[in-house]
N, C-alpha and C positions, 0 to 999 in steps of 0.2 A: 320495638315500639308498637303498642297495640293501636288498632284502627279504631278510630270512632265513627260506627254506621248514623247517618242521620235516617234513613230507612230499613224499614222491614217490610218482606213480605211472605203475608198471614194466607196459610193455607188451610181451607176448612171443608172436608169430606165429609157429604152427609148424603141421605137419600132421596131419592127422584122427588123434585117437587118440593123440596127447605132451603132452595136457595135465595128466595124472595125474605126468608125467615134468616138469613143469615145477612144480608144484605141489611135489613131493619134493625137487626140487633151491633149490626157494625156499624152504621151510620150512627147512632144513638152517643157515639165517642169519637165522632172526628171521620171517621173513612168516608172519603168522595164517591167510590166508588168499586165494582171485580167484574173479575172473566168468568165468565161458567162454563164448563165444558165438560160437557158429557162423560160417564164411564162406566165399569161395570167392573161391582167388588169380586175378589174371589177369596173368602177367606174362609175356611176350614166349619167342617162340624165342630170340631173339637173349640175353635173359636166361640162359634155357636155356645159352647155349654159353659167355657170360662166365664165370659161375661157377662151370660144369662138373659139372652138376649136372640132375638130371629133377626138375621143378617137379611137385608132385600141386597140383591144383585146390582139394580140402576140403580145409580150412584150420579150426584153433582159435585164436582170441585171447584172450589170459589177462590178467585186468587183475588187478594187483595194487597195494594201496596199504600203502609201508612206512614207516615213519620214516624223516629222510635218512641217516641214522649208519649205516644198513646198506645204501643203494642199490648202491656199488658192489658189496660180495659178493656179491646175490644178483644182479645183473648177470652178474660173472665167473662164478658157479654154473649160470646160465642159458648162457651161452658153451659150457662146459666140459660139459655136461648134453645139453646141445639146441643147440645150435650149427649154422651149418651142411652144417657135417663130420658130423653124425651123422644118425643114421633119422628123428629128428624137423626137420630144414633148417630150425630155426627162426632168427629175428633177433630181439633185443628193443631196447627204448630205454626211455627213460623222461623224465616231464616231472615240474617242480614243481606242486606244489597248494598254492593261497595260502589256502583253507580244506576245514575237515574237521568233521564234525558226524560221530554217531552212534557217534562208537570209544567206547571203555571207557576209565577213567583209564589202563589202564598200555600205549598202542597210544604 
């Protein structure tokens, strides 16, 4: 019997200083709120030249927990916002959450 998640949570990596731009483009579809927490990328020259793209090293990751009814939008939001085509070279994804404590009735 498969689970039905009523939450997801959206993980969006991007570079120092777009996480105020990922925040705005997630709220724009329902997300209340994320955690930012510091990091620092390590991914290859050879990454470098796939994607066509200069990698910055500081790194923000924004964890966002939404309901599932709007995971895609603020995925495509996230794409379209911070992408990475734009100044922020972000990528997100996202996984199910099979529980959740502390939201407010109407998360």
């Amino acid at each position: 019997m498969a689970t039905q998640f009523s939450h997801e949570a959206i993980f969006c990596i991007v570079n120092s200083g777009y996480s105020d731009a990922v925040m705005d483009a997630a709220k724009k579809f329902g997300a209340k709120g994320g955690t930012v927490i510091n990091a620092r990328g390590t991914a290859s020259k050879e990454a470098e030249t796939f994607f066509h793209i200069t990698i910055e090293p500081e790194k923000e990751i924004v964890m966002i927990l939404v309901p599932t009814k709007i995971k895609d939008d603020v995925l495509t939001a996230l794409y379209k916002e911070v992408g990475l085509d734009s100044a922020g070279q972000g990528i997100a994804f996202s996984m199910p959450v099979d529980s959740v404590v502390g939201l407010g009735d109407n998360n």
